[in-house]
C-alpha positions in Angstrom: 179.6 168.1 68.2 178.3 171.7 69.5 181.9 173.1 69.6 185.0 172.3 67.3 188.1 174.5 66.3 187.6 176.1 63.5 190.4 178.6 63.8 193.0 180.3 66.0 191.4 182.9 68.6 191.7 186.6 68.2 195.4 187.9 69.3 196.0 184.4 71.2 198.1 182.9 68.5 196.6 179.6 69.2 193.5 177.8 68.4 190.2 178.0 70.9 187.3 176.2 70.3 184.4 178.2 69.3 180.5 177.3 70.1 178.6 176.5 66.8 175.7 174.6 68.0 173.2 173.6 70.7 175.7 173.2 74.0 175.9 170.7 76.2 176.0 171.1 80.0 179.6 169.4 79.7 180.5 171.8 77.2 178.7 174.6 79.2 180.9 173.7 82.2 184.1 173.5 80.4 183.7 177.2 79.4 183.2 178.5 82.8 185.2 176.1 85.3 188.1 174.9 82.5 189.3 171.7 83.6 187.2 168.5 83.6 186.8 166.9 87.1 188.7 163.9 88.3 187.8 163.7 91.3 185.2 162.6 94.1 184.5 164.1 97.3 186.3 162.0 99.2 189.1 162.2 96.9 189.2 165.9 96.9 189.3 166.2 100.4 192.5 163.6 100.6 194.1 165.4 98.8 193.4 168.7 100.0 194.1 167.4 103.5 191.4 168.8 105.2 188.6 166.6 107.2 185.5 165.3 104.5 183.1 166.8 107.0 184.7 170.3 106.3 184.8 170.1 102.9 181.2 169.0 102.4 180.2 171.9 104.9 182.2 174.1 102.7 180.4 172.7 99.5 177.0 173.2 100.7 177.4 176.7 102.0 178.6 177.8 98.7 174.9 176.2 97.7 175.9 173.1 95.8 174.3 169.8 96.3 175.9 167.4 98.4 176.9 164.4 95.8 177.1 160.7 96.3 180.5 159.1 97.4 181.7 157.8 93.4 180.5 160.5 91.7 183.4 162.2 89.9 182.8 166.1 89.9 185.6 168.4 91.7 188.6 169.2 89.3 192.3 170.0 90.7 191.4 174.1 90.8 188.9 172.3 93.2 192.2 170.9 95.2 194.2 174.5 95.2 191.3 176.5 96.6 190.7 174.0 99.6 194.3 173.9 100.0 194.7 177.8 100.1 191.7 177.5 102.9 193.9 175.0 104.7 197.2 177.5 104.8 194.7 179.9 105.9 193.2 177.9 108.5 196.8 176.6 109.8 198.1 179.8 109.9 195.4 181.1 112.6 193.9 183.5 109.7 190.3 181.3 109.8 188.7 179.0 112.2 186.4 176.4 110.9 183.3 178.9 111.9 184.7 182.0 109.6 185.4 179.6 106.8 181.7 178.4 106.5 180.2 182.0 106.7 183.0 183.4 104.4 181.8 180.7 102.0 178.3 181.1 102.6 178.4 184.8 101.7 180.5 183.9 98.7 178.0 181.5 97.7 174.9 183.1 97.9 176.4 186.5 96.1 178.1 185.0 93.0 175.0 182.8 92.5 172.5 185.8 92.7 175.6 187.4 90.0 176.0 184.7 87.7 171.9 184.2 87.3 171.7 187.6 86.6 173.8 188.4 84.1 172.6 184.4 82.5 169.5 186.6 82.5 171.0 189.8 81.0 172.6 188.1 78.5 170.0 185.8 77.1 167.7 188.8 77.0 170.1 191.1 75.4 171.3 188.4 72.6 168.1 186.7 72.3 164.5 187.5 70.7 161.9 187.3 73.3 159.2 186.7 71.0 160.2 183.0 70.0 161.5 179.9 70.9 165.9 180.0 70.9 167.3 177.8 68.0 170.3 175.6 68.3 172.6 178.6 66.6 170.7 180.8 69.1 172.2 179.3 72.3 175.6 178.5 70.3 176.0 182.5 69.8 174.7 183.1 73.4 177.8 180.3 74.4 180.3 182.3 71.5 179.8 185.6 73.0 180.4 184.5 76.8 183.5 182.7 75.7 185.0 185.9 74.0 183.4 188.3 77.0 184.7 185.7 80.1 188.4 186.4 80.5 187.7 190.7 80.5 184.9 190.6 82.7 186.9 188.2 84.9 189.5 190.8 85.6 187.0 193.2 85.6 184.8 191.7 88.5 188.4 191.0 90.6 189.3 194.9 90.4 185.6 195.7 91.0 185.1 193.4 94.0 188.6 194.8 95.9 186.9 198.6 95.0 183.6 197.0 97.0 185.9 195.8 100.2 187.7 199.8 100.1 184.0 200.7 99.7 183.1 198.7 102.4 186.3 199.9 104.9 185.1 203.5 104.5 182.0 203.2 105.4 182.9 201.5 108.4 185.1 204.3 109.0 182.9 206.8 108.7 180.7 205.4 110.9 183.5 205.2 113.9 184.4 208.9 113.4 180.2 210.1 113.4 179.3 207.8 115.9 182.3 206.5 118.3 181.0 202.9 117.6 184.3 201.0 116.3 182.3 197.4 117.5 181.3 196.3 113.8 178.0 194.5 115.3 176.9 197.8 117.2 176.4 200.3 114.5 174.6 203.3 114.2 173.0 204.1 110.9 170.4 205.7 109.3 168.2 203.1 107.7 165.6 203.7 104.8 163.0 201.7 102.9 161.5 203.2 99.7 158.2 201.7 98.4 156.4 201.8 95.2 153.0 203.1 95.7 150.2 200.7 94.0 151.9 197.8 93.2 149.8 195.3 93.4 147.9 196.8 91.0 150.6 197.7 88.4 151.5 193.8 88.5 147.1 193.2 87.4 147.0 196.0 84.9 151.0 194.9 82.9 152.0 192.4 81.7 155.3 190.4 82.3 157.7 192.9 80.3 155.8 196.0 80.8 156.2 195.1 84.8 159.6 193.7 84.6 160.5 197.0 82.4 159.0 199.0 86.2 161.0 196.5 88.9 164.6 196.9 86.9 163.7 201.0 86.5 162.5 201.1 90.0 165.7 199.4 91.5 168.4 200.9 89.0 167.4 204.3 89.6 166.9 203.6 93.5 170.8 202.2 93.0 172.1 205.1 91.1 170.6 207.6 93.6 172.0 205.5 96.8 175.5 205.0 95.1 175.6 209.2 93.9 174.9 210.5 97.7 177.6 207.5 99.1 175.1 205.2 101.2 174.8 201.4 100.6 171.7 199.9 98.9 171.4 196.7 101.0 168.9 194.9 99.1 166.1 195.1 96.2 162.7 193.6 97.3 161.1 194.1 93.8 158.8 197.1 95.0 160.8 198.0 97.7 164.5 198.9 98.5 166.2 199.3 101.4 169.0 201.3 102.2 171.3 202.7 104.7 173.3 205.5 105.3 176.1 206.8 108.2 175.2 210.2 108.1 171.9 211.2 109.0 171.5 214.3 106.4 173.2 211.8 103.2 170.0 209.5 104.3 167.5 212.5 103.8 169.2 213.4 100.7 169.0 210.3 99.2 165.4 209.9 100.3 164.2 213.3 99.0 165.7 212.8 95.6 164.9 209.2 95.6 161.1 210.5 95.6 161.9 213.2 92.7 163.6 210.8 90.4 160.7 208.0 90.7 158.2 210.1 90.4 159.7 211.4 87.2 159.3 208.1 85.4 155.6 207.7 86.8 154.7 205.5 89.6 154.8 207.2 93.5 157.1 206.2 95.9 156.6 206.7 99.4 160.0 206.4 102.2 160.4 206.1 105.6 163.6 206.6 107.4 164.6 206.1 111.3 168.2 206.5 112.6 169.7 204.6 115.4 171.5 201.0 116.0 171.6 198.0 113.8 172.6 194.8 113.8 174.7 193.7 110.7 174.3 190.1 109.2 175.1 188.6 106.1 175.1 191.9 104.3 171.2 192.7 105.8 171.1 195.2 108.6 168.5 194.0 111.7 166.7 195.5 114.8 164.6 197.8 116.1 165.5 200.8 114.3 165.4 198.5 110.7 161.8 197.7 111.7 160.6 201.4 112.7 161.9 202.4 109.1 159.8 200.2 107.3 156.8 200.8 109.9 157.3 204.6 108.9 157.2 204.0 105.5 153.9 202.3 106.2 152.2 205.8 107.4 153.8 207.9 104.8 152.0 209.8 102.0 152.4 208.9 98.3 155.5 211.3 97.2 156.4 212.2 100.9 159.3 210.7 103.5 158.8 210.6 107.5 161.5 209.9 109.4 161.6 209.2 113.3 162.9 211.7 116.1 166.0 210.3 116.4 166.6 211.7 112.7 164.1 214.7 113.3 166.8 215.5 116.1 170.1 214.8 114.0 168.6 216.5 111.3 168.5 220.0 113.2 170.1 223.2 111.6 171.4 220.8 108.5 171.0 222.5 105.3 168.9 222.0 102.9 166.4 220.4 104.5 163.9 220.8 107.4 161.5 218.6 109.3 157.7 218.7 110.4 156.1 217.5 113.3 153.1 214.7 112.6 150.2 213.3 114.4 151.4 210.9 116.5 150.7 207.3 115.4 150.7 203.5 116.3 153.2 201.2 114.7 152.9 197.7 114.9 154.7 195.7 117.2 156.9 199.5 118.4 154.0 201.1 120.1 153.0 204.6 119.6 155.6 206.7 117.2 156.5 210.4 116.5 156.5 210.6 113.0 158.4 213.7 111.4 157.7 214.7 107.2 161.1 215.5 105.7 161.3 218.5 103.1 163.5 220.4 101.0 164.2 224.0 101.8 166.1 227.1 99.9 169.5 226.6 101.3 170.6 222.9 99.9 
């Protein structure tokens, strides 16, 4: 067997099995979901008393494969959640609607999490240079047994921090703007893009350009987070992010272009300011388009920003705008571009 116990668990005062060889996906499961399951899907939504139709639309928006009828794979935490969703629903909290996209969103994040650190973890505990052996995996499976229950509480406390996080912002954005409708929001929007890609991902090879993506898109996240905006999402060369105050925006654009450039490659940003259309966690619209449109006709190691920013931008400190050639954007017409720079008084 892959995992026996050998011993009594550090400060539990009771034996835990412990991982010492090649896991099974049975054994793999175990660890991270506890419980074996006992039920079908048809069985889980008996007893959860909530209509099949639900629960499979529930299943597959948290991205699982639908299963067939017999196949035994939910497990009574299974049951308590959909029953907590079922109180919830009952009690006029959620309608059938907000229950789908709440699960959807769940879904998509925690799988994008849990691949990652799979990744960060086989890359930090593994060589990359051979093939894993049986003991290999079985210390990969050992460490994520002892690390599961801190990071557990640790992802809880962090995700509540993320909704306060989230409530501010929104906040913020009501007192600059007057705009307390949550789908009408006025923000400045920014997109960041590494000069010469295409040809960094000819001339390195897969470490050397994995080694530029993760420094490209921690240090874009670092500089975002410092300053207070939101990075919305990582598109490998690109990032976008957004920002309720027009001057945080060009302050995390102009130091964005500093710390890149620091650690080699160009980057080149393009920022516009006006309403967006929240979805999913993605912002959409016009002013989302002219961003990346702008960051299209910028200069290696320069930002341009729209008039609307130009304008909000007036008299802030620290930083100054300069009018462009006019130029066309595609699909938006003819734009006034503005360059964004630094001046004494930040």
């Amino acid at each position: 067997m892959g995992r026996n116990l050998l011993g009594r668990g550090e400060g539990a005062g009771e034996e835990e099995e412990v991982f010492t060889g090649r896991p099974t996906a049975e054994q793999i499961e175990h660890l991270f979901v506890g419980t074996s399951p006992s039920y079908t899907r048809i069985q889980v939504a008996s007893l959860a008393e909530l209509p099949q139709e639900l629960t499979e639309r529930i299943w597959r928006a948290l991205g699982f494969a639908t299963l067939p009828d017999d196949e035994v794979a939910f497990t009574d935490a299974d049951v308590t959640v959909l029953k907590r969703v079922r109180t919830m629903m009952e009690s006029g909290l959620l309608d059938d609607r907000t229950v789908i996209k709440m699960a959807r969103a769940l879904g998509q994040t925690t799988a994008r999490l849990a691949q990652w650190q799979a990744e960060i973890m086989v890359g930090a505990l593994l060589d990359p240079d051979r093939p894993p052996t049986d003991e290999d995996l079985a210390r990969v499976m050992e460490t994520s047994r002892r690390m599961l229950p801190g990071f557990e509480q640790v992802l809880t406390h962090v995700w509540r921090a993320q909704l306060a996080a989230a409530g501010t912002r929104l906040l913020a954005i009501a007192d600059i703007t007057d705009d307390t409708v949550p789908t009408r929001l006025t923000l400045a929007v920014g997109f960041a893009d590494l000069v010469s890609f295409t040809r960094a991902t000819r001339e390195l090879d897969e470490r050397g350009l994995a080694e530029l993506v993760e420094g490209f898109e921690g240090r874009a996240s670092d500089v975002v987070a410092e300053h207070g905006g939101r990075l919305v999402k990582t598109l490998g060369d690109e990032v976008l992010f957004t920002a309720a105050d027009p001057r945080t925006a060009a302050m995390i654009a102009l130091e964005l272009v500093d710390v890149i450039q620091r650690y080699g490659p160009d980057v080149r940003i393009g920022l516009a300011y006006g309403p967006v259309l929240p979805i999913m966690g993605d912002v959409f619209g016009t002013t989302v388009n002219l961003a990346a449109r702008l960051t299209a006709i910028a200069r290696p190691g320069t930002v341009v920003v729209d008039s609307e920013l130009a304008e909000a931008l007036e008299g802030a400190p620290g930083v100054e705008v300069g009018r462009i050639r006019r130029r066309p954007a595609r699909g938006l017409g003819v734009v006034q571009p503005y360059v964004l720079r630094r001046t004494g008084n930040d």
